[in-house]
C-alpha positions in Angstrom: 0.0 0.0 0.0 1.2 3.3 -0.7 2.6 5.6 2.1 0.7 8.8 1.7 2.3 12.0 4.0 0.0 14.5 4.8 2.3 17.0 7.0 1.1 20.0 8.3 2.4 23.2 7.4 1.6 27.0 8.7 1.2 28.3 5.6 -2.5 25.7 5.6 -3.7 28.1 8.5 -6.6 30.3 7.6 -4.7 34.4 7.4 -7.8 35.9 5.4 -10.4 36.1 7.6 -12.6 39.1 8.3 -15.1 38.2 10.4 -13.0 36.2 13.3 -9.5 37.0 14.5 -7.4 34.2 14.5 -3.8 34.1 16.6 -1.1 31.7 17.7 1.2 32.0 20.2 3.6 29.1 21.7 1.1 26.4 22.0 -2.2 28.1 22.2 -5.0 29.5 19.4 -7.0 32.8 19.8 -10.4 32.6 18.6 -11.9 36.4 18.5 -15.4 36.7 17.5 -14.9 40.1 15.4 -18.4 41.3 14.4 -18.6 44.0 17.5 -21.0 46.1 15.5 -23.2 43.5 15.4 -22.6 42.3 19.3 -20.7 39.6 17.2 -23.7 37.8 15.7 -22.8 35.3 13.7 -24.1 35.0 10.0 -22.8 32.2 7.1 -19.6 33.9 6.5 -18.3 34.2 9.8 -19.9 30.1 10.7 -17.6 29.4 7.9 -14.5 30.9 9.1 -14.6 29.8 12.7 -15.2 26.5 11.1 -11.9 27.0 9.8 -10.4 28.5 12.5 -11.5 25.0 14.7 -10.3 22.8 11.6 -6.8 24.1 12.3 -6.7 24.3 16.2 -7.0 20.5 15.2 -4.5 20.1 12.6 -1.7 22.0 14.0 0.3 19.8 16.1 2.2 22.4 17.8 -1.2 23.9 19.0 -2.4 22.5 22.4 -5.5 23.7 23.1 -7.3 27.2 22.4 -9.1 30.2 24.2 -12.2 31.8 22.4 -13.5 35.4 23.3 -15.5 38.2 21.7 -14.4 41.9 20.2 -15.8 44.6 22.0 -19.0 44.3 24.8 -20.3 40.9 23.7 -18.9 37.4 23.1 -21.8 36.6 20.9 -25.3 37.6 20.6 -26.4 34.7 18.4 -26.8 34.5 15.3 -27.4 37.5 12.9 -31.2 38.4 13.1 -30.8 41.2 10.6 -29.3 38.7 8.0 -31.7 36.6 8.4 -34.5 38.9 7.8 -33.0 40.6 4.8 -32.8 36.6 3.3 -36.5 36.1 4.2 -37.7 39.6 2.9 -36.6 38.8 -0.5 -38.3 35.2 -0.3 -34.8 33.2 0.1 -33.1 31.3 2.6 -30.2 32.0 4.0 -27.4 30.2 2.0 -26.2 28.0 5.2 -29.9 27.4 5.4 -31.2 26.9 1.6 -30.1 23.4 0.5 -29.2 24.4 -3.1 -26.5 26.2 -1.8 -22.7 25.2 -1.5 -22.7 26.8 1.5 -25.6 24.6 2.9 -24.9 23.4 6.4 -28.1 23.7 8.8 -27.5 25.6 11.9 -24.7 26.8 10.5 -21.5 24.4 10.9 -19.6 27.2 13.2 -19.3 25.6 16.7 -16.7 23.7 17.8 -18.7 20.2 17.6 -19.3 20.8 14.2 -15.3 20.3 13.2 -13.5 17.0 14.2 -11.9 19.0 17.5 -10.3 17.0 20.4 -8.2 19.9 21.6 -9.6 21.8 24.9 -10.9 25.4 24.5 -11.6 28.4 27.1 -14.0 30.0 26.9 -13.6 34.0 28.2 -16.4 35.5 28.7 -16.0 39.1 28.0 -19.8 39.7 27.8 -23.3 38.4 27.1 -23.5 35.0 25.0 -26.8 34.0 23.8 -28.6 32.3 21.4 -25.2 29.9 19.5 -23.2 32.5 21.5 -23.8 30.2 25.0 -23.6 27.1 22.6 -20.1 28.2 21.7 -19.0 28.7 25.8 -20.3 25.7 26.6 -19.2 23.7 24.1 -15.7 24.9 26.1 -14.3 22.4 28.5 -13.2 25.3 30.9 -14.8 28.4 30.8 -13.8 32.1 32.6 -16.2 35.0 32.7 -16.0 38.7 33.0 -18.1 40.2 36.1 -20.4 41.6 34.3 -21.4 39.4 31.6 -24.1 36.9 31.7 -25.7 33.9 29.6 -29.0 33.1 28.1 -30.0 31.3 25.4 -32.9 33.5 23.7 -34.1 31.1 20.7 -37.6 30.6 21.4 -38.1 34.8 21.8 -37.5 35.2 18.6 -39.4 31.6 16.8 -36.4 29.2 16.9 -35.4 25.8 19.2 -31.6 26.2 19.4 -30.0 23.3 21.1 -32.4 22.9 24.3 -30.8 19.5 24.9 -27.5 20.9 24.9 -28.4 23.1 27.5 -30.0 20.5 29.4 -26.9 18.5 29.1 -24.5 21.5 30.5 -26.3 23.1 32.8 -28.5 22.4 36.2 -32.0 21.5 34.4 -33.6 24.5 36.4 -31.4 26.8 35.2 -31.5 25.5 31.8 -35.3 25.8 32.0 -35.2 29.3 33.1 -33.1 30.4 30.0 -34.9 28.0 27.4 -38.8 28.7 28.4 -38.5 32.1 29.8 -35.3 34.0 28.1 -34.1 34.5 31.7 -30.4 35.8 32.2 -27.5 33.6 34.3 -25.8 36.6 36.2 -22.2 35.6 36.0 -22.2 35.4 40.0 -25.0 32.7 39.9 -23.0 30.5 37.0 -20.3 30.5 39.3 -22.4 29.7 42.0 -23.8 27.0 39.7 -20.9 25.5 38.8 -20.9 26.5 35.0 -18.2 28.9 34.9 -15.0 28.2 36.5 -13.5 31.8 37.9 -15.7 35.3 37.6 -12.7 38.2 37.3 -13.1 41.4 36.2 -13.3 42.2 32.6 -9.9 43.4 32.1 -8.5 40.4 33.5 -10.3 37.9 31.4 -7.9 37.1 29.3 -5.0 36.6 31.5 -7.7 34.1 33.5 -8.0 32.4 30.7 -4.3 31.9 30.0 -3.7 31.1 33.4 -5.3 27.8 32.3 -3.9 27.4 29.2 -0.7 27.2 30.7 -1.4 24.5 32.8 -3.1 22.4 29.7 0.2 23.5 27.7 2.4 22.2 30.5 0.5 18.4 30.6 0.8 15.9 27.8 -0.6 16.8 24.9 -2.4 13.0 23.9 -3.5 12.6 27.3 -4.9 16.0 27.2 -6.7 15.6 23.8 -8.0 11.6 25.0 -9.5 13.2 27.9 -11.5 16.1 25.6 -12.5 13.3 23.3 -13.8 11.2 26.5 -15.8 14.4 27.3 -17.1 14.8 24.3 -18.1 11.3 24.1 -20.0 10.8 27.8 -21.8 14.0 27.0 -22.5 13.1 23.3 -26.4 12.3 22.4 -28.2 9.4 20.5 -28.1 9.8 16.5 -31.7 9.4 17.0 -32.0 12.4 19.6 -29.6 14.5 17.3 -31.8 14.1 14.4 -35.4 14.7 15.9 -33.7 18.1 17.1 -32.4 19.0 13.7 -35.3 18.3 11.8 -37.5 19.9 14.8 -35.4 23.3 14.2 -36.0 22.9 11.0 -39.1 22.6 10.7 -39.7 25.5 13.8 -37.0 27.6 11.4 -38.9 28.0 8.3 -42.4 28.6 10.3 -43.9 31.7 9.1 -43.7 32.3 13.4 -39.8 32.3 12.4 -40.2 34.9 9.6 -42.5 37.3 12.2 -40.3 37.4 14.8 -37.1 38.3 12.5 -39.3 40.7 11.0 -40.2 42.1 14.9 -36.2 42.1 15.8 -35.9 44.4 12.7 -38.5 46.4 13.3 -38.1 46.7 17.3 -41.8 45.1 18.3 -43.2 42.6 19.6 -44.0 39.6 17.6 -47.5 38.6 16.7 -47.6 34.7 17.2 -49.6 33.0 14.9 -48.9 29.6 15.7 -47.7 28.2 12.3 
């Protein structure tokens, strides 16, 4: 059988990005979320890069695990209402969304489970995270968060599922009931008193937190490390079955003319007019 070489070289790592800031340095990757007029909501093009971005983390053997924050107030607001809306006014789907598109991947294809990833990540915190935004922080296996940021999920206010089982998974089932059914907020002091955070600092200290623990990952073995991320990932992984039914139940929630109102509210700062279809 032939001996086929597939090295890795720097020169493979993504350097053209424009909606996420991507960084090395010694062993670790920077993730930066760079849509800050926008609160960082993410639309196709910027799911695409930080699918990228993850793709590397992987590849790069000198790269031992990764920290992913947010550009300016916010570490992600969700995904981009506004693009959205613009898609639907016109009669189109979004072209992550609309399955004639070479850039169809439902939901997206941005977070960190959507690449083959067995490196850890940080999360910092450095402000709210909603909507994909808290499915990005908690698909971190540590995560540090600025004093005054908070979580919440935000899907269902404006016509969508999300990843309810997800949350269910990560956090204490009241909380995650509080932040699926009624949009509540997790004040960084209760998700450290709940255990889904690991350290609260001030804002201006996030990042050095969140290199603190890098350091330690960087100073371990680097296959043990990555055998215990892909051990997490397993325990906390879900039936095909399970996956599926949620998929198709976004779906199918995400093209509901519900959907279309409420992106047409968020633009037009009202209240939606449910109308149950």
């Amino acid at each position: 059988m032939a001996d086929y070489s597939s090295d890795y070289d720097q020169s493979m790592a993504p350097d053209d990005l424009k909606y996420v800031i991507y960084e090395k340095k010694d062993h670790v990757a920077y993730v930066t979320l760079n849509r800050p007029e926008v609160r960082n909501a993410l639309h196709t093009w910027a799911y695409q890069e930080l699918r990228r971005c993850w793709t590397d983390i992987q590849l790069d053997p000198n790269i031992y695990c990764g920290i992913v924050t947010g550009a300016g107030q916010a570490f992600c607001a969700g995904r981009d209402i506004k693009f959205l809306a613009e898609y639907q006014s016109k009669g189109l789907r979004t072209p992550h969304e609309d399955p004639t598109s070479p850039h169809y991947q439902w939901g997206g294809g941005g977070q960190p489970q959507d690449s083959i990833l067995n490196k850890p990540l940080i999360a910092a915190i450095n402000g709210f995270a909603v909507g994909v935004g808290i499915s990005i922080a908690l698909q971190c296996q540590l995560r540090v968060m600025a004093d005054d940021a908070w979580l919440g999920d935000q899907h269902t206010a404006v016509g969508r599922l999300g990843n309810p089982h997800e949350i269910y998974c990560e956090l204490p089932r009241t909380a995650a009931a509080f932040i699926t059914l009624c949009n509540g907020r997790i004040t960084a002091e209760d998700a450290y008193r709940q255990a889904i955070v690991n350290k609260v600092v001030p804002r201006q200290d996030l990042i050095a937190s969140a290199e603190e623990y890098a350091h330690l990952i960087c100073r371990n073995s680097p296959l043990a490390t990555q055998g215990v991320v892909r051990v997490y990932n397993l325990v906390k992984d879900f039936s095909p079955a399970l996956k599926a039914f949620a998929a198709d139940l976004d779906r199918q929630i995400g093209e509901s003319d519900d959907m279309a109102e409420a992106a047409a509210a968020f633009v037009e700062k009202r209240r939606p007019h449910w109308k149950m279809k």
